[in-house]
N, C-alpha and C positions, 0 to 999 in steps of 0.2 A: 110833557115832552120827555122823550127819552132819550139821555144823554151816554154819552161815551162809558162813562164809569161804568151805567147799566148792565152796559153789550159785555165791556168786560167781568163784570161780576158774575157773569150768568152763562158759565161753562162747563163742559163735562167734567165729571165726575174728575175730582183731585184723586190720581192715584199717589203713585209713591214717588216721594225725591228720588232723583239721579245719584244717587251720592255711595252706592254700594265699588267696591274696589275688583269685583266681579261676579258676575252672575250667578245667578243659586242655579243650580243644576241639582234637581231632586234624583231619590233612586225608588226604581219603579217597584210600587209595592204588588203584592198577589190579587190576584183576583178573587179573592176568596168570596163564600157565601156572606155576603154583609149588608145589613141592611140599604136599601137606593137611600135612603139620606142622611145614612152615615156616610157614604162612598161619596152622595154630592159634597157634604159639608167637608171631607176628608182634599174631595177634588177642590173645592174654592179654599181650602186656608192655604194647601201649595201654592193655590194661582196667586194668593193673598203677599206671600211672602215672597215668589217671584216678581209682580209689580214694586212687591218694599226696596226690591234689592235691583231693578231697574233692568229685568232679564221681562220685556213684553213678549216676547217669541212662548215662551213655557208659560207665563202668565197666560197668554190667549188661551193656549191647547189644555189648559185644566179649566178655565172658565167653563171653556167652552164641553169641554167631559162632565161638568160639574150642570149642567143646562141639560146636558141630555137626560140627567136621573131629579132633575128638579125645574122642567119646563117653565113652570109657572114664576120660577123665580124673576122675574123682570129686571132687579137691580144686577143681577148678575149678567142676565142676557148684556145690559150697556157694558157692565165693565168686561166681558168677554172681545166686544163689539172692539171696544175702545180699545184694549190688550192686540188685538189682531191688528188693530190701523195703526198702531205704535212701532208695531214689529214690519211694518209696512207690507202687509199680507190681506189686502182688501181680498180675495179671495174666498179666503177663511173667514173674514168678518160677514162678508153678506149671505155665507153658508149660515152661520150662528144668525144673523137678523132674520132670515125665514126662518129660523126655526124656533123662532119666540112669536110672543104677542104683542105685536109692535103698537097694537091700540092701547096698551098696558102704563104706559111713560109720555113724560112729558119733560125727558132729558136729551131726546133727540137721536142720537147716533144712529140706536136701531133704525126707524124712520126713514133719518137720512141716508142711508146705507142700502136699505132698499128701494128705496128711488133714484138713487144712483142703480144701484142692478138692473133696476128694470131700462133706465136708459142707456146702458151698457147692451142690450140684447133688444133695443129696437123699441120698449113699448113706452112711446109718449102717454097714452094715454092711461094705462096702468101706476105708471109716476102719479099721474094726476090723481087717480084715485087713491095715492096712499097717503099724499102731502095735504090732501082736502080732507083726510079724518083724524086728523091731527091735531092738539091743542100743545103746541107749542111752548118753550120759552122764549125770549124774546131774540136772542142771538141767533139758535136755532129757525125761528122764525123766517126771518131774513131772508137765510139762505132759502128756506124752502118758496119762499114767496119768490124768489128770482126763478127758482129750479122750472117750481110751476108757470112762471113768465115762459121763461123758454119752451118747453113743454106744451103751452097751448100756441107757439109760433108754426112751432112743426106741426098743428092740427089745423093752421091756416087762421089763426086767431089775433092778429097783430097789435088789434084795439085792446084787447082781452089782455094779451102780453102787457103791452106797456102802461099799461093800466094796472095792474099784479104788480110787477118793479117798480112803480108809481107810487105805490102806497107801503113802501118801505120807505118813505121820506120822516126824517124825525124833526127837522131843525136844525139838528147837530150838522153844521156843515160839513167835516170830515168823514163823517156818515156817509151824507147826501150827494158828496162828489161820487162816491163809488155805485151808489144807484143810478144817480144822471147819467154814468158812463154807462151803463147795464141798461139804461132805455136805450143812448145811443147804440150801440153793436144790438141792440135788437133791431133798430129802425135800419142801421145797414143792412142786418143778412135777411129783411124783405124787402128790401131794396128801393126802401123809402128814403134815396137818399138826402133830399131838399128838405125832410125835417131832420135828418141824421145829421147834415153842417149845421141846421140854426144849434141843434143840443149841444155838440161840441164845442161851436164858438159862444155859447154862451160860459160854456165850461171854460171855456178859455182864456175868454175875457175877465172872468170871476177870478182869474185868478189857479182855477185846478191842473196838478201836475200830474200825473200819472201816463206812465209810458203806453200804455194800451190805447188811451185816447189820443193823445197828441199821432200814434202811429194811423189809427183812424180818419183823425182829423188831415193829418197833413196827405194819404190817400185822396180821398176825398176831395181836396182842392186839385190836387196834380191830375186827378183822373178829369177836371173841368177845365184841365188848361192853367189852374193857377201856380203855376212851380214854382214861383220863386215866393207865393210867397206860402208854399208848404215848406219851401226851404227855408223860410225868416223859423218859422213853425219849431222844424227839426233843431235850427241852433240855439233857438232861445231856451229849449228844453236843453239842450247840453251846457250851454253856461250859468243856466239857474238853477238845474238839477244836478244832472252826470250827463259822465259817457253812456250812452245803452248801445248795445250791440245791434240789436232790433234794428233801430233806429240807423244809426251809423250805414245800417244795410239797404235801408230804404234811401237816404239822401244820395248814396252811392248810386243808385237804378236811377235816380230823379234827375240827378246831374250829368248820367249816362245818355239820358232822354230816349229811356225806355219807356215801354207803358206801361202806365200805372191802372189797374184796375182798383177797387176796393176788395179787402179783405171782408168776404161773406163767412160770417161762423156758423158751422152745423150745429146742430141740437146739441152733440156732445161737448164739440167747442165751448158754446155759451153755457154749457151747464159746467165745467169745468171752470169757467172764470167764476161762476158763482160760488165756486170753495174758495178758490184761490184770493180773492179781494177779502174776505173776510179774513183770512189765516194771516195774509201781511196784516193787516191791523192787529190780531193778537201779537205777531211778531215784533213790532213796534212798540207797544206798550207792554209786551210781560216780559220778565229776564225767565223763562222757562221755555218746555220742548210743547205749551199746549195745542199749537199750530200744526201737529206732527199729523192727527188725523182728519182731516180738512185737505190736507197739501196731498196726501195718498189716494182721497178718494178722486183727489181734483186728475191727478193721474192716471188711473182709472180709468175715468172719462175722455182723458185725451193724454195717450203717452207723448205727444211732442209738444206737450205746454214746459220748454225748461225751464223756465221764469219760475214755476214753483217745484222743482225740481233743486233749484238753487236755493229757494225759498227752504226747503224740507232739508237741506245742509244746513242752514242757519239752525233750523230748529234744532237737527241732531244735536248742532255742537251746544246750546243750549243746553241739553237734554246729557250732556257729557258724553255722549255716543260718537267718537274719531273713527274708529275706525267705518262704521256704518256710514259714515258722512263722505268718508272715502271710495265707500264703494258705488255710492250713489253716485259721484262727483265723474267715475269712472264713467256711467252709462250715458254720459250725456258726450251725442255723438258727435263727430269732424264737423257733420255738415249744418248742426248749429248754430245759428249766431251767438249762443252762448259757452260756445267750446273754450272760445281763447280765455275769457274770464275761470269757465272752470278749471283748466291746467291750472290756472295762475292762480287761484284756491288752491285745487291739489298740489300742487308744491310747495304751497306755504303749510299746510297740515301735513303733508310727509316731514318738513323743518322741525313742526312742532312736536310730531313723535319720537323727532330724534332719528330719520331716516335725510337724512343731509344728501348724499349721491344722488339718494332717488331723487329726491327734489329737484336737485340739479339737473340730473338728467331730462326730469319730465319737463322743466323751465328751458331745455335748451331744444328737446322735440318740438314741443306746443312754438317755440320764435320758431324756429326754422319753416315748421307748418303755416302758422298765423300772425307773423309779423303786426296784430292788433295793438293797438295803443293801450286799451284798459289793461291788455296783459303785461305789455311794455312796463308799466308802472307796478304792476304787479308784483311781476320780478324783479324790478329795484329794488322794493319794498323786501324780498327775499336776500336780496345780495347784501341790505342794508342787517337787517337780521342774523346775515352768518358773518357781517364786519367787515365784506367787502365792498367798500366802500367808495373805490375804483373803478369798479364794475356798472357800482348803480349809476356812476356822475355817468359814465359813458353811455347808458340806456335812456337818461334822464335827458343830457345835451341830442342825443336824438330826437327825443319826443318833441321839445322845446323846439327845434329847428323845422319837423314835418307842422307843428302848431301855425310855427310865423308863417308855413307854405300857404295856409288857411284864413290867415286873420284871427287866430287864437292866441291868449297870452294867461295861462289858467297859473293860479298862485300856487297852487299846490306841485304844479313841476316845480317853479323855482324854490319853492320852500325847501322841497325833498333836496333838492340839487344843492341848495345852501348849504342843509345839514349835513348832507355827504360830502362836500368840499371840505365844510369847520372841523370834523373828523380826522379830515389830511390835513389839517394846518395851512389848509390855504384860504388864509382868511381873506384877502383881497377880493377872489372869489365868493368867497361864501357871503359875505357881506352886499357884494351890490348883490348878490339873489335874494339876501334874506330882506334889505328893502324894497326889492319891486316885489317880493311874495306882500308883505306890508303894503303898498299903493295900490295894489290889487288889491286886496281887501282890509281895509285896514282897521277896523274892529275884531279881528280873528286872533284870539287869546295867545292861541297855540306860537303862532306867529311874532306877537308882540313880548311874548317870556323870553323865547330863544335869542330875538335881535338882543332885547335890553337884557340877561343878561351877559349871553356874548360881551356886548362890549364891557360890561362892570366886570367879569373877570379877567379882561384884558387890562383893566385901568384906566379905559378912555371913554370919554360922553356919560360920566358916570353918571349926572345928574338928570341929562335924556336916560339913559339905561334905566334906572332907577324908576322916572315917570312912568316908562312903557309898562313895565312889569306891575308898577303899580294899576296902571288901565287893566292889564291881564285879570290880575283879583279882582276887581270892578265886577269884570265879565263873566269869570268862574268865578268865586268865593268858597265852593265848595270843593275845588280841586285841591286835590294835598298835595300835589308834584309845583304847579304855577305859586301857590303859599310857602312851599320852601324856596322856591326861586327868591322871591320876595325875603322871606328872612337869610336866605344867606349872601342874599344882595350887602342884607346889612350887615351882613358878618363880615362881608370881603370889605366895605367901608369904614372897619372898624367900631360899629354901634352892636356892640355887645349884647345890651339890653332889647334892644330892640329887634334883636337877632331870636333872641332868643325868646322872644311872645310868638313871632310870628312860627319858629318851626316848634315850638309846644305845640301850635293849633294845626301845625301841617301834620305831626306826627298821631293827632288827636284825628284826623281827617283820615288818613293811611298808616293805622300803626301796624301793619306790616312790611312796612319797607327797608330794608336795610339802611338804607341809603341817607333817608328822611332821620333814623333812628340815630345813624354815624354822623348825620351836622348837628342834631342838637347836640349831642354829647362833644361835638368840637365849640360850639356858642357855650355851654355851661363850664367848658376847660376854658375860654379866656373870659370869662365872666367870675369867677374866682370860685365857681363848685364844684371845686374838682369830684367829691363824692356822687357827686347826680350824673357828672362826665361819664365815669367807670361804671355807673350803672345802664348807662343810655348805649356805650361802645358794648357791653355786655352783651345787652341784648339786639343789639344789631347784629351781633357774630350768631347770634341763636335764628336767627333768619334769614341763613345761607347764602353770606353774598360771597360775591367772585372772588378766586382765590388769591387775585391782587389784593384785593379789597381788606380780607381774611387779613392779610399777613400786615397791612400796612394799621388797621385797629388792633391787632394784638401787638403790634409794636407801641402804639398810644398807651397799652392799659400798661406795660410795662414802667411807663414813668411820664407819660402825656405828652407833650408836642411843642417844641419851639416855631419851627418851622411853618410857612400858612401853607397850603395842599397845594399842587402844580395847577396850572389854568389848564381850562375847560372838564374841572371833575365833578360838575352839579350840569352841565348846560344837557338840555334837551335829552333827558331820559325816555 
């Protein structure tokens, strides 16, 4: 049986870490009489060192010069392949796949690059023949075993189809939910619909959440009549899941008692969702950009899939690429159900590059345009980030109030709303939010640090306070921010000792935090080390915190601290 780890072990080619501070930009050498494999070898160590330094654009374009004077090279055709899908230029990539030996590998790109081209220009059956001479990895696999599903749908093959996607089944259920969806949307767009509901509600029943089925699924009932309970359908994914925009758009037409047809996916459609299923799952399980080429070809195939368009932002910024995550964020058009979400990404990445107006601006077009909830929250999340915190309780007591219009009560507004009130000192407020954020969910760490310690740096419910925070660590243990909560609980209670284990292990968890670094060094000054104090405030000043922050430990190193810190200087960082 082949399990999760596998799929992820068994990826293309590991170029370079993102980690270079800017792009190599070569200068162009002559063309002089030189041998063809010195000039290739000359062309791949450019491309070599442009991948190192995280520049895929110039990476492609010497790959790929490096290929024309040394055909046969195969590993270079992949990482040319790969270089081009990086720089998000399928163009150029499926130029460079014909013009290798794509029977040559068994790393995929190539392959799958020209099976996507060929179904970019119509030929199902040419797909077929490229994916059937293929011996595969097993990741790559996958895909191509859906690709050619789809593929023999559009030659009128539907047995053949779901049979193909059928035999990607592993066991691994997280796997297997993304195939069962991948038979159902094949059994819709032949309009097999009476097995298309049993596959979904078995999926459904089981337990699987993914927004492309549930949007299936709940079609499908509405188009027989059953609306309400496609609408049980559409909410239960929003308060077990999220918000989806998709989604939210359909319940809108359902409730309008429009008619609902089913969403039939063309060839390019369904082959586009076969990048795209597999890319979120890398997305999910790697902290890297390796979902970068998957999510472009998936585009390719179908430019208004923005679901992985949004998906291909996450990667960039994985990938350390803002600015390109920007620009992508940009193309994703008004009439999207996914616009309002992107503003409300792009104006959190203009924030973080330090384009503050822009931000604003673009958070105040996108409301004016999309008065959306996801966005709505979005931009709190934004107003919470530049410290106005005014702004966000007023977008938040909105949201909360259009919720109650509904029969919605989600914890996460009042959490937010809590935090941004405790901010202004309006703890009356903050307080009843932060325990019905808590009765709404009341396992949720996040939740249960902030209430308990709130109160323990007020001085009240210290011994509730205290419990919660300890359930917190229960739940994380590995969190270094909830572990200083916890030790400076004991700090503020006067257990010194005990203060001072738990933020060693916080600071041991996150030792780059300023913050973490400035409380042990306050636990070791009333614990009686003073020396370990003046080495821990040290080095907290060497990890650039704010310039209150700055002034108020270089005051400590000067001769240490009678005084205990004001309340609320550790709560919810």
């Amino acid at each position: 049986m082949k399990k999760l780890s596998v799929l992820l072990a068994i990826a293309p080619l590991l170029m370079a870490s993102a980690c270079a501070s800017r792009p190599f930009r070569p200068t162009a050498y002559q063309t002089v009489a030189e041998p063809d494999t010195a000039r290739a070898y000359g062309d791949f160590m450019v491309a070599r060192v442009a991948a190192l330094t995280n520049d895929p654009e110039t990476a492609s374009r010497y790959y790929a010069a490096s290929i024309g004077t040394a055909p046969e090279d195969m590993d270079v055709a992949e990482r040319a392949v790969y270089s081009a899908l990086m720089a998000g230029d399928f163009g150029l990539a499926a130029g460079v796949a014909r013009r290798a030996d794509a029977g040559a590998t068994e790393a995929g790109l190539v392959p799958l690059t020209l099976a996507a081209d060929a179904l970019v220009h119509g030929r199902a059956q040419g797909a077929i023949d490229i994916l059937k001479a293929q011996q595969l990895t097993f990741f790559h696999q996958m895909i191509a075993l859906n690709l050619e599903a789809w593929s023999q749908l559009e030659c009128g093959n539907l047995a053949e189809a779901v049979a193909l996607a059928g035999s990607n089944r592993t066991g691994d259920r997280r796997l297997d939910n993304a195939t069962n969806h991948i038979v159902g949307l094949l059994q819709v767009a032949a309009e097999d619909d009476a097995a298309a509901a049993e596959t979904f509600a078995a999926l459904w029943a089981a337990g699987a959440r993914l927004a492309v089925g549930a949007e299936a699924y709940a079609e499908l009932l509405a188009a027989r009549g059953d609306r309400d309970e496609a609408l049980d359908i559409l909410t239960t994914f929003r308060n077990e899941v999220s918000y989806n925009a998709s989604l939210e758009a359909l319940r809108l037409r359902i409730e309008r008692g429009d008619k609902i047809e089913p969403k039939r996916l063309t060839l390019r459609e369904g082959a586009a969702l076969s990048f795209q299923f597999p890319a979120a799952v890398l997305l999910q399980n790697t902290s890297n950009s390796l979902a970068t080429p998957y999510l472009v070809i998936a585009l390719a195939l179908d430019a208004d899939l923005h679901q992985a368009r949004v998906l291909w932002v996450q990667a960039l910024l994985l990938g350390e690429r803002p600015q390109e995550a920007i620009r992508v964020l940009r193309e994703i058009p008004d009439a999207s159900p996914f616009y309002a979400a992107a503003r409300g990404q792009l104006a959190n990445l203009l924030h973080i590059e330090g384009r503050d107006e822009d931000a604003l601006r673009v958070a105040a077009e996108a409301l004016a345009a999309r008065p959306d909830r996801g966005l709505k929250l979005q931009i709190a999340g934004l107003y919470r980030a530049l410290k106005r915190e005014a702004d966000a309780e007023a977008i938040l007591s909105e949201v909360m109030v259009a919720d109650a219009a509904v029969g919605q009560d989600d914890w996460r507004v009042h959490f937010l709303r809590g935090a941004a009130r405790e901010r202004q000192v309006k703890w009356e407020g903050a307080e009843a939010d932060l325990k019905r954020a808590l009765e709404l969910d009341p396992d949720n760490a996040t939740v249960l640090n902030y209430l308990g310690y709130s109160w323990i740096d007020r001085g009240i419910n210290l011994k509730e306070g205290l419990a919660l925070i300890q359930q917190a660590v229960a739940l994380e243990p590995e969190s270094g921010q909830i572990v200083d909560s916890l030790g400076w609980a004991h700090y503020r209670l006067g257990e010194y000792e005990q203060a001072v284990e738990f933020l060693e292990r916080a600071v041991t968890l996150l030792p780059a935090d300023a913050v973490l670094n400035d409380h042990l060094g306050d636990a070791y000054w009333k614990a009686g080390r003073r020396n370990e104090a003046g080495f821990q405030w040290k080095r907290a000043l060497k990890l650039d915190p704010p310039a209150e922050d700055r002034a108020r430990i270089q005051q400590k190193l000067l001769g240490g601290f009678d005084r205990e810190p004001a309340p609320g200087a550790a709560v919810a960082r």
